[in-house]
N, C-alpha and C positions, 0 to 999 in steps of 0.2 A: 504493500500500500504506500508507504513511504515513497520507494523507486518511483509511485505513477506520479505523486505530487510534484517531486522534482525535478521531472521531464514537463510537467505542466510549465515549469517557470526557466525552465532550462534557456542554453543558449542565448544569453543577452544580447540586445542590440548594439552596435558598437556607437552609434549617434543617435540623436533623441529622433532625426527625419527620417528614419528608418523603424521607430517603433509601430506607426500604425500598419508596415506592410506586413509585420510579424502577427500582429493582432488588432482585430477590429472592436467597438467597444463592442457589438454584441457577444464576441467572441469571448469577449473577459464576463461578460456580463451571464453567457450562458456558464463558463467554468464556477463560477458562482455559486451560482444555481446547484450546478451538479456536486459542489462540493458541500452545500447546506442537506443535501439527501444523505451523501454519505456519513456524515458526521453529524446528524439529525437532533442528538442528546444539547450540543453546544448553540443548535443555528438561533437567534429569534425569528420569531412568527407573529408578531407585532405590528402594529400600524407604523413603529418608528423602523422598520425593514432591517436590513443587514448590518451590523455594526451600529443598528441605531443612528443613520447615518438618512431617511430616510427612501424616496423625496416625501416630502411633507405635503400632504394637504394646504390648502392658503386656509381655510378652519383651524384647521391645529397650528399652524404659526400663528393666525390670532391668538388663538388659546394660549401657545404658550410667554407671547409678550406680554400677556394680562397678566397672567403665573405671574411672570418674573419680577414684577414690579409690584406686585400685591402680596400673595403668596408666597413666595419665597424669602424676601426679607422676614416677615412674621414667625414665620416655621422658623428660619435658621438660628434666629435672634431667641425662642423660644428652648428651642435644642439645646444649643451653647449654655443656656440659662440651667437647663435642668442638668447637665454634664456639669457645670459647677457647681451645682450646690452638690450633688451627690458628691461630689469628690470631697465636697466640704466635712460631708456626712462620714466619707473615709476616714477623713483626714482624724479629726476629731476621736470617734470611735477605738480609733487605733495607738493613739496616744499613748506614752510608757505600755506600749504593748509590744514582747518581741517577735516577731515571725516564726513561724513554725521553718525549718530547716532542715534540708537533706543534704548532706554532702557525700563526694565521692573522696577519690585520695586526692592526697596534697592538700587537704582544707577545704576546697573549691566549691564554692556553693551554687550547684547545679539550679536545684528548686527552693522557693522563699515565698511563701503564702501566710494571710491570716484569716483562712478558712478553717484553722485547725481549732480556732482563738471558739471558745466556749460563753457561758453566760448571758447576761441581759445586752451586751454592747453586741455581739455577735447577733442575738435576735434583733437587734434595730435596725444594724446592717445589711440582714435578708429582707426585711421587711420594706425597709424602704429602698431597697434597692430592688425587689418584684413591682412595686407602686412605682415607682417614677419610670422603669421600663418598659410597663403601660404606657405611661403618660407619654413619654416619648412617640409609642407608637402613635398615640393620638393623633401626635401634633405633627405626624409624619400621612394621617389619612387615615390611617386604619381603624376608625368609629367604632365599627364591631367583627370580634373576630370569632367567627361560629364555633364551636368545639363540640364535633361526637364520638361518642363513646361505644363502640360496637358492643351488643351482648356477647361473649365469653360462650356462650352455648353453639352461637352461629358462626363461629369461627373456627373451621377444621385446618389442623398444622399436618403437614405431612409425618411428622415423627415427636416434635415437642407439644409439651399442653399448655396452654393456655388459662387457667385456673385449675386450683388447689386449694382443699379445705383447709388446709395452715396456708395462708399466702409468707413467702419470703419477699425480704428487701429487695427488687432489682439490686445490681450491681451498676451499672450503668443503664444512660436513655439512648436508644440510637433513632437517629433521624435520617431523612435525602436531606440534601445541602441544595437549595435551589441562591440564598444570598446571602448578603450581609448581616439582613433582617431577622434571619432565622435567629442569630446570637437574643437579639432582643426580645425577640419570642420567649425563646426558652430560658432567660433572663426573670421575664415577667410570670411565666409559669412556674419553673420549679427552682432556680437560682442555681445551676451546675458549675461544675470548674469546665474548662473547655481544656484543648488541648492549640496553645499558642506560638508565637518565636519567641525566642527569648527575646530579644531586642524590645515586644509590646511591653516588658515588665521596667523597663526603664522611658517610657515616653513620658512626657509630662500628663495631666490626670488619668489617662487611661492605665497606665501603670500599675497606680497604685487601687483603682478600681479591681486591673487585672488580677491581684495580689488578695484582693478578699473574696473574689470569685473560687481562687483556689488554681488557680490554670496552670496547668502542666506545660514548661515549659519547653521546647525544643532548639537542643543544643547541637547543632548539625556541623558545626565544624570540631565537632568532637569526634576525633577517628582513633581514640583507641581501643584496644580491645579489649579492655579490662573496665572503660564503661560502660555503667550500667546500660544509657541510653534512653531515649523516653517510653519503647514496648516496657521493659521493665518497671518504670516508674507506673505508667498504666496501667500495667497489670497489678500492684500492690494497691493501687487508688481505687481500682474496683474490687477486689474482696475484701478492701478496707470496707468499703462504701456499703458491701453486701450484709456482712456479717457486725457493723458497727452502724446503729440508726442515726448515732451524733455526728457522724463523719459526711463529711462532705458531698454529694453524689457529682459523677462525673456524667460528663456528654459526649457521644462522641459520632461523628460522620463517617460513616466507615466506608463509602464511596470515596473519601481521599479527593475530593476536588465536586465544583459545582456542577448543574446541568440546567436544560428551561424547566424542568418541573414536568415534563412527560415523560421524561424513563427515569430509569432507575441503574444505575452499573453497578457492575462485579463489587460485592464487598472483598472490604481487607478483615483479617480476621482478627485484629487488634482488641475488638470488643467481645472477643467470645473465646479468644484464648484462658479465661479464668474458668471457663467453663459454670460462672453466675449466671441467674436468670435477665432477662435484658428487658426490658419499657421499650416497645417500637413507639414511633410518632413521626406521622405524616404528616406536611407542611404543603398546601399548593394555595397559589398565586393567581386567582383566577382574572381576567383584567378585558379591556374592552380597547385599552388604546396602547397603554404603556408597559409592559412585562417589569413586574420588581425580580424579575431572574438578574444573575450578575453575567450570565453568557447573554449572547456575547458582546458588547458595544467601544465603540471606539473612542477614545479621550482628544484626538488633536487634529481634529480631519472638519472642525467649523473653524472658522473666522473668528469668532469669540476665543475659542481655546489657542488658535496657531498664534494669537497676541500673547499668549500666554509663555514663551518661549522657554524661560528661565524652569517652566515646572515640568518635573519630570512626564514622561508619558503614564506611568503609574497612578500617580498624584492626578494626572488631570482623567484618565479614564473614569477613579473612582468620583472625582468633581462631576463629571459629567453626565453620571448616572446618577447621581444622589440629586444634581442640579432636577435633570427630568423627575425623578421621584416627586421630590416638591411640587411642581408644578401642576401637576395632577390632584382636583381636589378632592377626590377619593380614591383610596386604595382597596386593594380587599386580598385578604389572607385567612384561608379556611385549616382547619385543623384535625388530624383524624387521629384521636387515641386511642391504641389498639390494648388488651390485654396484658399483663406482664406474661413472655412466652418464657415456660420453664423448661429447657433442655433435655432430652433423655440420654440414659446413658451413652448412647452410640454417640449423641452430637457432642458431649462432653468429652468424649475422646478423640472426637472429630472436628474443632473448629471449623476446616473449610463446610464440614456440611451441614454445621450449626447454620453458619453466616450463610449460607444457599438458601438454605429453608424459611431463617427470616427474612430473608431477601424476597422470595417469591410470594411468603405472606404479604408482607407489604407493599409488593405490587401489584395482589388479587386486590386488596383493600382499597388499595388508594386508584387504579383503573388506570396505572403507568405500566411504562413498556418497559423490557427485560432490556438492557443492552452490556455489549462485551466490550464497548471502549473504555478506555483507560484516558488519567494525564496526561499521557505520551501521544494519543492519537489528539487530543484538546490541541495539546501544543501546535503541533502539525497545521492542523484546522487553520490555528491562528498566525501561523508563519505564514501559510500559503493564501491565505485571507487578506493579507493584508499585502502582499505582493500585487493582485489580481486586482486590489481597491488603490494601490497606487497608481495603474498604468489607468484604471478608471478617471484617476482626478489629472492627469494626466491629454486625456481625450477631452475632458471637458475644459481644461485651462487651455487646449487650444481653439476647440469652440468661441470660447470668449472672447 
């Protein structure tokens, strides 16, 4: 698959007057196309088109001039308001308090959370940190976010059950990754550690947010072989979380990267390696004009962002989609929580076909598609996407 991408963009042209005999814009326009079929989990299917890049309706460019001038300042001025006071609420809380701490050798402190921190300040800090991630969402559109509960009776697993006259603790929740939005979701529902970079635990307020979450943090230019690494940390955090009710619970995406919210990819088996029972929860994004999916849209390809020079492409893709978010004055995010699924012995000795089976439940449930792509074919998509949208802007700056 690789090989076919590559030939798609193969052979450059040696001068820019020789690139349209190489390729015509329908020609880039049909590769497009064909490469949004093959890679279907990442493409949007949107009214804001491929990359979020349109063309626009002259309606929705009204629409969104209004946004930005009305809406958007309100929300963003809103947002920032409740990220500081919560951090206030960290800050505070956490006071002559020390962080809970794991280290490896040489002293080195991998992990530093005060999710471990107990008592009445720790209940304040859940508390108002599920309330304000509500609120957040509010003030982001999300009015009301449905939440159903399948009966337990109507739910056949291939091999695991679904209820048990003693219920146990899940060990961890696993969710699909459709965005950013998920975090605050499951923020406002049940308050989990995530699994983060190290680098979020030193940002300025998110940091220290990050740190009462509990988030496990990934240490990747750590290549020895005598570290633990974050599987291991993981896996202690969830039979912590199983067999300890005070203990923090964790969350975890085990798809390994986002998708639009219609299928579903291969799990990793990160969350079923302890062989604990798991919390599935379905997240979808139903929408009428703008996808709160984080596939796929592009940060530097208007005139608004290309002024932007100085900000990375990173930085302005997530500006760019948080910008549309806003603008939009409703959102809607449906929820589907499924039973805690309890293991059988076979899947207990079998991670991969623990994770297969909640995998295929939750895509009976949730009415998503199975798919086999991974990160690596994301990637791809996105290299070769953005090749094919070049020689596009390209054709149209000589139009002009």
């Amino acid at each position: 698959m690789e090989s076919e991408l590559k030939d798609m963009n193969s052979n450059p042209p040696s001068s820019k007057e020789e690139r349209p005999l190489l390729k015509s814009e329908s020609d880039v326009s049909a590769a497009i196309e064909e490469l949004d079929k093959k890679f279907a989990p990442y493409a949007r299917t949107d009214l804001y088109g491929t990359m979020g890049l349109g063309p626009f309706p002259a309606t929705e460019k009204v629409k969104l001039a209004v946004a930005m001038v009305t809406l958007v300042p309100v929300r963003f001025v809103l947002a920032m308001t409740i990220l500081l006071l919560y951090y206030l609420i960290c800050r505070v809380f956490t006071l002559f308090s020390s962080p809970h701490r794991e280290e490896e050798e040489e002293e080195e402190v991998v992990q530093e959370d005060y999710a471990h921190m107990g008592g009445w300040r720790r209940t304040v800090i859940v508390r108002c940190g599920r309330f304000l991630s509500r609120v957040l969402l509010f003030v982001f559109g999300f009015y009301w976010i449905p939440e159903r509960r399948p009966d337990p009776e109507t739910i056949c697993s291939e091999e695991g059950e679904t209820d048990k006259e003693e219920p146990e603790r899940p060990g961890v929740i696993v969710s699909n990754h459709v965005s950013y939005l998920d975090i605050l979701y499951h923020m406002s529902a049940s308050f989990p550690s995530f699994v983060a970079k190290r680098s979020v635990g030193k940002l300025p307020l998110v940091g220290l947010i990050s740190k009462c979450l509990g988030c496990v943090y990934v240490q990747r230019e750590a290549k020895s072989p005598d570290f633990k690494g974050v599987s291991g940390t993981v896996n202690e955090r969830v039979r912590e979380a199983h067999r300890n009710k005070s203990a923090p619970t964790i969350m975890l995406f085990p798809e390994g990267t986002t998708t639009n919210g219609d299928y579903l990819l291969t799990f990793k088996t990160g969350a079923f390696l302890a062989g604990t029972p798991v919390l599935p929860v379905i997240l979808k994004y139903p929408y009428e004009r703008f996808s709160a999916a984080w596939d796929t849209i592009s940060g530097v390809s208007i005139s608004f962002f290309n002024k932007l020079a100085f900000v990375s492409e990173v930085l302005a893709l997530k500006a760019r989609h948080v910008l549309f978010l806003l603008c939009q004055f409703v959102n809607h995010l449906e929820v589907i929580r499924l039973p805690v699924y309890y293991p059988s012995q076979e899947e207990k000795d079998n991670p991969k076909l623990y994770a297969s089976n909640v995998r295929k439940l939750m895509a009976s449930e949730g009415n998503m598609i199975l798919s086999d792509l991974g990160l690596g074919d994301k990637r791809i998509y996105h290299a070769t996407l953005n090749g094919n949208l070049s020689q596009l802007r390209v054709f149209h700056q000589k139009e002009e």
